[in-house]
C-alpha positions as CSV (number, residue, x, y, z in Angstrom):
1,X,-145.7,128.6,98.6
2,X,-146.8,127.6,95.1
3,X,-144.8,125.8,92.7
4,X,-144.6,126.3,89.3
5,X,-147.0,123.7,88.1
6,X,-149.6,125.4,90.5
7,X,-149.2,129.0,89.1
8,X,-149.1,127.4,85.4
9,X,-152.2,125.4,86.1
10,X,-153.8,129.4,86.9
11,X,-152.3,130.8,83.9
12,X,-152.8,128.6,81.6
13,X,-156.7,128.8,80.8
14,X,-155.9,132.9,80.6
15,X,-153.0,132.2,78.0
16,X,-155.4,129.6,75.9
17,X,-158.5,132.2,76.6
18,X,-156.5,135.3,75.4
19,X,-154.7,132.9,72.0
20,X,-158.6,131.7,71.6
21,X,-159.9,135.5,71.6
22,X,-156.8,136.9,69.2
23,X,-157.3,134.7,66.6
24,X,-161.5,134.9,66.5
25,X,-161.5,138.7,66.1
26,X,-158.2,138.9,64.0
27,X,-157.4,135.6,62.3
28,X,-157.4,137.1,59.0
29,X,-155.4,140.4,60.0
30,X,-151.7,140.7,58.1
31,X,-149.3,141.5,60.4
32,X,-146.0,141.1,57.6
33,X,-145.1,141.0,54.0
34,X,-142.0,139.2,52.5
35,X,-140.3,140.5,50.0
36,X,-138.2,138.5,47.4
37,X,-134.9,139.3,49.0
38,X,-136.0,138.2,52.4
39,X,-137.3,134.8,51.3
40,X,-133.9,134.4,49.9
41,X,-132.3,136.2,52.8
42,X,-133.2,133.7,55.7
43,X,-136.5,135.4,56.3
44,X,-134.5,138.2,58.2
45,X,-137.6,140.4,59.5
46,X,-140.0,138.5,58.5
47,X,-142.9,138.6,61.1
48,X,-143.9,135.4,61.1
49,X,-143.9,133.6,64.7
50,X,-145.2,134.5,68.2
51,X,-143.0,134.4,71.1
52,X,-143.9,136.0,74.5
53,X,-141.2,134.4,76.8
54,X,-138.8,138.3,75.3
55,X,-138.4,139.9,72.5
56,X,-135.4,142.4,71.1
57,X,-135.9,146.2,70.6
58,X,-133.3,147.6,68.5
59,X,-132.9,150.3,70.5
60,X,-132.9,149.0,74.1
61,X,-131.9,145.8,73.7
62,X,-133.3,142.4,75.2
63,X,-137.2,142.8,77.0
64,X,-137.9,139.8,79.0
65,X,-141.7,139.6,79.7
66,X,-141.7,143.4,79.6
67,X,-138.9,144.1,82.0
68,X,-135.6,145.2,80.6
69,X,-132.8,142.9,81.2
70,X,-130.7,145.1,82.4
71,X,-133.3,145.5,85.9
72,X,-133.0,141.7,86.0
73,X,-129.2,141.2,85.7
74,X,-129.0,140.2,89.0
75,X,-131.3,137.2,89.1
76,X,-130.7,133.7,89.1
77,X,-131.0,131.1,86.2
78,X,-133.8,129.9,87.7
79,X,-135.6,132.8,88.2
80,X,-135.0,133.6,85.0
81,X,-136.8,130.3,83.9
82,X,-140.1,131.2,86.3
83,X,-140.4,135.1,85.1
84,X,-140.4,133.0,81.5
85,X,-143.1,130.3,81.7
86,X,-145.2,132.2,84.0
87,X,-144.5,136.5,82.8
88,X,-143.2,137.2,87.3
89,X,-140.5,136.6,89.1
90,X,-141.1,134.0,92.4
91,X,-141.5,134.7,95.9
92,X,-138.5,133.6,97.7
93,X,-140.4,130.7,98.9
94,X,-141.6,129.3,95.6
95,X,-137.6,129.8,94.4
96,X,-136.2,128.0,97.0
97,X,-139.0,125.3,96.2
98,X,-137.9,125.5,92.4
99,X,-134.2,125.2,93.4
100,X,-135.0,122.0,95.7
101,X,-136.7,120.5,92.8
102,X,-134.2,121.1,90.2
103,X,-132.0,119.6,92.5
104,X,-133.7,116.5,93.1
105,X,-134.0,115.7,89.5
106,X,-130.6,116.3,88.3
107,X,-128.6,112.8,88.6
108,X,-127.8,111.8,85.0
109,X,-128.2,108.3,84.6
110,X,-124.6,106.7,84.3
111,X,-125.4,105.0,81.1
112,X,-125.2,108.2,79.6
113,X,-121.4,109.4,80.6
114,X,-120.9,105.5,79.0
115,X,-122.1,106.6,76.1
116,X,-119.6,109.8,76.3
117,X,-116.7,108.2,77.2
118,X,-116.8,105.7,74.8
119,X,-117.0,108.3,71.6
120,X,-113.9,109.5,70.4
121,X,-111.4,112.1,72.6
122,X,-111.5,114.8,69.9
123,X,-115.1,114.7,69.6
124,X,-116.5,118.4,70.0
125,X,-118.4,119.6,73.4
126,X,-121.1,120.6,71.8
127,X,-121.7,117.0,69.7
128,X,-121.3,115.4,73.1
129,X,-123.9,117.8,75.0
130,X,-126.4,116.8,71.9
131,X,-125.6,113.3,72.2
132,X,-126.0,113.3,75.9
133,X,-129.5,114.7,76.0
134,X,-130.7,112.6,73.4
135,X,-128.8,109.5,75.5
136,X,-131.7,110.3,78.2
137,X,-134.6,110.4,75.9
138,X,-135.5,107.6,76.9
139,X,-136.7,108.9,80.2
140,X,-139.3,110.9,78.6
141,X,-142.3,111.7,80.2
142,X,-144.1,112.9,77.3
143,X,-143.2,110.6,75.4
144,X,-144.7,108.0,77.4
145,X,-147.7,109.5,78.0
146,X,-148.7,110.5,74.7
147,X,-148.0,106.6,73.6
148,X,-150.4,106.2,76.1
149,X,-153.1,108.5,74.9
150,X,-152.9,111.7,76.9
151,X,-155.6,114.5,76.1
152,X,-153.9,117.7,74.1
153,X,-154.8,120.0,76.9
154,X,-152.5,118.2,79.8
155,X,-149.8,118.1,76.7
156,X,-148.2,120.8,78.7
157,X,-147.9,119.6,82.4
158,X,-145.7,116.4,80.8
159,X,-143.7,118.9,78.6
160,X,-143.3,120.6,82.4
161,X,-142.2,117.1,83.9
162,X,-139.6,116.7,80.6
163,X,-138.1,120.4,81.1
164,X,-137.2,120.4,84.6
165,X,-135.8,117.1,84.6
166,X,-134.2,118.1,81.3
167,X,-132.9,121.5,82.8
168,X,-131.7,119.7,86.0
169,X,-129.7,117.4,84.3
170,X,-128.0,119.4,82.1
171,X,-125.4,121.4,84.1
172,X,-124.1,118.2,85.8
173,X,-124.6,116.5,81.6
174,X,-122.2,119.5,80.7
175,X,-119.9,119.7,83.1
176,X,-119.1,116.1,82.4
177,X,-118.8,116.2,79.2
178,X,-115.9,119.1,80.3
179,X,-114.6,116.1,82.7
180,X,-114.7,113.5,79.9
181,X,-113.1,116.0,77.0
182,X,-110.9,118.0,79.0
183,X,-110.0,116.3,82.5
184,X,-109.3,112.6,83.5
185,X,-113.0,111.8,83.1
186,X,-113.8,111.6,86.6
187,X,-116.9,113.0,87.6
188,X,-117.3,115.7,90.4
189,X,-120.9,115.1,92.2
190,X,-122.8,118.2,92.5
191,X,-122.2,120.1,96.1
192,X,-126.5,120.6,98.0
193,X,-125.1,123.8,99.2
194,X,-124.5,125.8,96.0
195,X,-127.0,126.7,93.5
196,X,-127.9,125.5,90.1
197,X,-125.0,127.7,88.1
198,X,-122.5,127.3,91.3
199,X,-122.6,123.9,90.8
200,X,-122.5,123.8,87.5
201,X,-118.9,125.7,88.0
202,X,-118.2,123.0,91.0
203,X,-118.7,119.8,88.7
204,X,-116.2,121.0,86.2
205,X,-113.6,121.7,88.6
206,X,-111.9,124.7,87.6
207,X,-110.5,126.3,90.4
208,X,-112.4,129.1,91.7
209,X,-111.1,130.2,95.0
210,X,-112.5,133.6,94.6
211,X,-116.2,132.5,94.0
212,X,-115.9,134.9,90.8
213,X,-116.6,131.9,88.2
214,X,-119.2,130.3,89.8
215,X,-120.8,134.5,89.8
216,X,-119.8,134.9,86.3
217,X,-121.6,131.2,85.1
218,X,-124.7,132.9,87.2
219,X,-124.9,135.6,84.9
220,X,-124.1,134.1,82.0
221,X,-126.5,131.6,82.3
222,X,-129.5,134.6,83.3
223,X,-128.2,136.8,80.1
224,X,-128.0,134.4,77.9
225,X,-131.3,132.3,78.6
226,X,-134.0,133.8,76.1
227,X,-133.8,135.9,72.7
228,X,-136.8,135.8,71.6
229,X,-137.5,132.4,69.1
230,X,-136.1,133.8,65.9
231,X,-132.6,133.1,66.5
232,X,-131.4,129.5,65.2
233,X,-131.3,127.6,68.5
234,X,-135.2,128.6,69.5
235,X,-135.9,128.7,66.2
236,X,-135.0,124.7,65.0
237,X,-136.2,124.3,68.5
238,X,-139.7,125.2,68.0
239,X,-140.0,123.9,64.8
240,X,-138.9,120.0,66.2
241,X,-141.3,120.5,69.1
242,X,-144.3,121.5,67.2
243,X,-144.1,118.4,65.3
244,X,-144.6,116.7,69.2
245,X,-141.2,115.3,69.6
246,X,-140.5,115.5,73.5
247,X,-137.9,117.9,75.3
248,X,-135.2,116.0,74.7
249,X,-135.2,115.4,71.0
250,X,-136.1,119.3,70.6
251,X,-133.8,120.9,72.8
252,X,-131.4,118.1,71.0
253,X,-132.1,120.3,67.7
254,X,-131.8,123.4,69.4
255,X,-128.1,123.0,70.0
256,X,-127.1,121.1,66.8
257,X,-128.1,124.6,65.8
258,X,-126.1,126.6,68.1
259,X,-123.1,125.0,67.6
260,X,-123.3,126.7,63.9
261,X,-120.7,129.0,63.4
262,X,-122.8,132.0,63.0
263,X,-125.0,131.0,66.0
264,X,-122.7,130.1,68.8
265,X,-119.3,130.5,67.8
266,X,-119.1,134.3,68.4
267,X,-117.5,134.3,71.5
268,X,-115.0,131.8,71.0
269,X,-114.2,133.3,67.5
270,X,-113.9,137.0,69.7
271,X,-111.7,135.4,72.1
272,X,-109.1,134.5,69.9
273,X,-108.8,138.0,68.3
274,X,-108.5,139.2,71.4
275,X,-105.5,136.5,72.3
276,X,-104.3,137.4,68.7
277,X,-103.7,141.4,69.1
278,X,-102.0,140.4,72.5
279,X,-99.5,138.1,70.6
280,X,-98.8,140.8,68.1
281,X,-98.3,143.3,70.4
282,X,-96.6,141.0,73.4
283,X,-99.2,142.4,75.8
284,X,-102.4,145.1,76.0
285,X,-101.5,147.5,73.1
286,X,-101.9,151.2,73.5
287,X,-104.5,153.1,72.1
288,X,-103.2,154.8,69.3
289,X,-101.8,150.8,68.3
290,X,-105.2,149.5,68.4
291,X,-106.6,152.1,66.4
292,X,-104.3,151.7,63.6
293,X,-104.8,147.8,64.1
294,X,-108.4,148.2,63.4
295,X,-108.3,150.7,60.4
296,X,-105.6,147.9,59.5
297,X,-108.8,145.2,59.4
298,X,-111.3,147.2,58.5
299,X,-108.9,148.8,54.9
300,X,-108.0,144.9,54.4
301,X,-111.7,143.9,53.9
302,X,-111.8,142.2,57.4
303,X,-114.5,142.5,60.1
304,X,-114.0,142.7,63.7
305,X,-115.5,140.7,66.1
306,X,-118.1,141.4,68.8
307,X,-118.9,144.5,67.5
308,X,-122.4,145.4,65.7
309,X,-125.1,143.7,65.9
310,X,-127.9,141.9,63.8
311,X,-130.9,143.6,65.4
312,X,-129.8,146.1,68.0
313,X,-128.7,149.4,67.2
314,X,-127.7,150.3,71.0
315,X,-125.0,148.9,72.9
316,X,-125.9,145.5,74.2
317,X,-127.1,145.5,77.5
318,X,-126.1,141.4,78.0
319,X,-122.4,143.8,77.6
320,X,-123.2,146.0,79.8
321,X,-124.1,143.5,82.9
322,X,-120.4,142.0,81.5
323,X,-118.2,145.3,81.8
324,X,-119.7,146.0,85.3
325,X,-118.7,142.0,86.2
326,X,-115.8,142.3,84.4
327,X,-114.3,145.7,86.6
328,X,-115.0,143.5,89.5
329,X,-114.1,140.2,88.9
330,X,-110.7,140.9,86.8
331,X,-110.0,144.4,85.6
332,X,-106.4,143.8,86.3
333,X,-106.6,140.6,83.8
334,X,-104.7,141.3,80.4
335,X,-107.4,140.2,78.1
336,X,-110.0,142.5,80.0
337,X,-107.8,145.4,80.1
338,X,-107.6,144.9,76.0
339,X,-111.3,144.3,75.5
340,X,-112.0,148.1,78.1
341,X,-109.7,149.1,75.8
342,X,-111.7,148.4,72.3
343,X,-114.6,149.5,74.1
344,X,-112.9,153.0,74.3
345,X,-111.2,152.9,70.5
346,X,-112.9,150.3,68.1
347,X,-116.5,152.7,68.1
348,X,-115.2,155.7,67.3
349,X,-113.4,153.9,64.2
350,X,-115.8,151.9,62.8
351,X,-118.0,155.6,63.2
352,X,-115.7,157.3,60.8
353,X,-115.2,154.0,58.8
354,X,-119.2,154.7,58.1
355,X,-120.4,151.0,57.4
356,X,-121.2,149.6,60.5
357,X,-124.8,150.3,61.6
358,X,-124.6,149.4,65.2
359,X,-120.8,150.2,66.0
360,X,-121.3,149.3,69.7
361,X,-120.1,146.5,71.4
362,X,-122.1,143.3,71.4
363,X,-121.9,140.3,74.3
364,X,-119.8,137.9,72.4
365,X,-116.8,140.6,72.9
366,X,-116.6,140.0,76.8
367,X,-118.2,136.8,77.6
368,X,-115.3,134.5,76.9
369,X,-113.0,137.3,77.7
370,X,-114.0,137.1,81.2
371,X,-114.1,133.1,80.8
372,X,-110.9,132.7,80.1
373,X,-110.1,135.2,82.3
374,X,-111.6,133.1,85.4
375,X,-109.9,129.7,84.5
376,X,-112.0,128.4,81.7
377,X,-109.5,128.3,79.2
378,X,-110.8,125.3,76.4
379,X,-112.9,128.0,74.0
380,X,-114.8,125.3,72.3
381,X,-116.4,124.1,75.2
382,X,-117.9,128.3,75.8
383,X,-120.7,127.0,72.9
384,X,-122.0,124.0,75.3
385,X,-122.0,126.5,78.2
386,X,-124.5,128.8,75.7
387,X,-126.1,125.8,75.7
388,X,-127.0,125.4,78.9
389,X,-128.4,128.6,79.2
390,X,-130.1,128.6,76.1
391,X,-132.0,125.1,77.2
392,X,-133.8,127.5,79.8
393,X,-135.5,130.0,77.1
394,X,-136.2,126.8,74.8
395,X,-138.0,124.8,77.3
396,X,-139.9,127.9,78.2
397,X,-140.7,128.8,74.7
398,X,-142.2,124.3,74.4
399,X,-144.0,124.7,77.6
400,X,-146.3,127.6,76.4
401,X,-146.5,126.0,73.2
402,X,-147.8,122.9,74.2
403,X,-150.2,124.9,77.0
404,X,-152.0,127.1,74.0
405,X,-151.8,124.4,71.4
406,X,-149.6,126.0,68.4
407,X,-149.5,123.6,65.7
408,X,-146.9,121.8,63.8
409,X,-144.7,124.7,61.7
410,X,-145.1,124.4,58.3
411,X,-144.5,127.4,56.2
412,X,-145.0,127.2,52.2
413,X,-142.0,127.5,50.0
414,X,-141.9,128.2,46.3
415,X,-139.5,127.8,43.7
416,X,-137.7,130.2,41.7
417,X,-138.9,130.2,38.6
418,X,-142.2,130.7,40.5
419,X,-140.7,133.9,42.1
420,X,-139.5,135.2,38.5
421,X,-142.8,134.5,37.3
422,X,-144.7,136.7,40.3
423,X,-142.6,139.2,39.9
424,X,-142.6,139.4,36.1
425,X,-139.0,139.1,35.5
């Protein structure tokens, strides 16, 4: 068996080597150019970072160190987390070592739900899972060892040391704060029998007599893991860390910028159109109801939710994994039969509407669907459950960072009236 540090320590020097090689041959090589609406446009497109932990084809969806998600659907959150840092999936040995390490790091210091109990009861999930990470900065490895003068090629192993205690912690962080926001505040303690999601689903103490949430947090947590480090979250991510702030403070950044609206909101902000067309309608409408409901929408300027896409132009294959869950788990559940139902109506509308340019479903339309579905009911808490998948890819993303030595992220900006000038305006 070999753990992860062990295979690291053998891939590293390749990774630096073949980083090293790249940039003597073709330093100097352009690989993008911005135009004027993209710098004002949030950079959309612009090639401008390198990420090898996945990236996003438009036209098959997600690629996760060259294997399509939709072959690795079926894997664990912590597999997921291995096939990242090191570009293969474990051994079954070398899991089960990963898995007994993960759970021998994850008590979060009580200090920590002191801090979350004593912030206000209204005060958002997601503000709570921030302030909880940064609550056990303290702890920081790399932080410690860098005041002590580490060298920049072991920068790595005590990034390593931060994630997995960071990623250890922060189901049983999370599912307190659902305790402490939601519940009476008493903490469940994690179960040694289940796994890293199941017992994420055990400590917040929905009922789950069927096993089906603690299946549906596993796949949430594997789809939703890694995007590749454009997207907000990996993005404000990557920028804290390259400055050297430790795990804590980065990932910290990470999901002050999921909980955005436009990052991490879809799913919540999906649910409740789907709860709103089963209020209008007192129940799943039919088909012919739904379509006019959506040409309804669509005529009165309004968009609807979870379907299109940013970057992909196929279905979403994070949806796909969803549906198939779904038809197990709780086809006979109202709000599932409603989203099967858009899935059959809302694409062939928004075809012959002619705007859309991907008129496929996207993940956001069944995740908290089948949430809410399942038990989990309190919609702003889906965000901090994003969030602890989402820890999994940024961690990844630091770890190689720190092993190849990407400096601090500084691009140049100019002003306007230097744009007008360059463009002769």
């Amino acid at each position: 068996m070999s753990s992860l540090k062990e295979v690291l320590t053998d891939k590293i020097p390749e990774y630096r080597e073949k980083t090293k090689d790249i940039l003597a041959r073709h330093g100097e090589t352009v690989i993008s150019e911005v135009t004027v609406a993209q710098a004002y446009g949030g950079m959309r497109g612009v090639k401008g970072q390198i990420c090898d932990t996945s990236t996003v084809n438009p036209d098959t969806g997600l690629i996760v160190r060259g294997r399509p998600l939709a072959t690795i659907t079926d894997r664990c959150p912590e597999e997921m987390f291995w096939l990242l840092v090191t570009g293969e999936l474990p051994e079954p040995d070398s899991l089960k070592g990963l898995q007994d390490e993960l759970a021998r790091r994850s008590e979060v210091p009580a200090a920590v739900f002191d801090a979350l109990r004593a912030l206000p009861k209204t005060t958002h999930p997601m503000a709570m899972q921030s302030i909880g990470l940064l609550a056990m900065q303290e702890g920081s490895k790399f932080r410690k060892q860098y005041d002590a003068g580490m060298r920049k090629t072991e920068y790595w192993e005590a990034c390593l040391d931060d994630s997995l205690d960071l990623l250890a912690r922060i189901p049983t962080l999370t599912a307190g704060v659902y305790r402490i926001r939601y519940e009476d505040g008493k903490l469940i303690p994690r179960d040694p029998s289940k796994d890293w999601s199941a017992n994420f689903a055990h400590m917040m103490g929905v009922a789950d007599p069927s096993g089906n949430l603690a299946n549906l947090m596993r796949l949430y947590l594997n789809l939703h893991a890694d995007h590749e480090s454009g997207n907000v979250s990996a993005n404000l991510c990557h920028v804290t860390g390259s400055a050297l702030s430790d795990p804590y403070y980065a990932v910290s950044a990470g999901l002050n910028g999921l909980a955005g609206p436009l990052h991490g909101l879809a799913n919540q902000e999906c649910l409740n159109f789907h709860l709103a067309i089963l209020e209008k309608f007192g129940g799943v409408p039919t088909a012919a109801q739904l379509q006019d409901f959506t040409w309804e929408n669509l005529n009165s300027g309004r968009v609807i939710p979870g379907f299109g896409h940013a970057v992909l132009r196929c279905i979403d294959p994070r949806y796909t994994a969803c549906h198939e869950f779904g038809l197990t788990a709780c086809a006979n559940e109202p709000l599932f039969k409603l989203a099967d139902l858009m899935l059959k109506v809302i694409p062939g509308v928004l075809t012959e509407h002619g705007k859309a340019k991907n008129v496929n479903p996207n993940v956001d339309a069944l995740s908290g669907v089948l949430m809410y579905s399942l038990g989990v009911t309190h919609s702003p808490f889906y965000t901090a459950i994003f969030g602890v998948s989402r820890a999994i890819g940024m961690c990844a993303q630091m770890i190689l960072n720190r092993a190849i030595g990407t400096p601090i992220t500084r691009p140049k900006s100019v002003t306007t009236e230097w744009v007008i000038k360059q463009v002769g305006a």
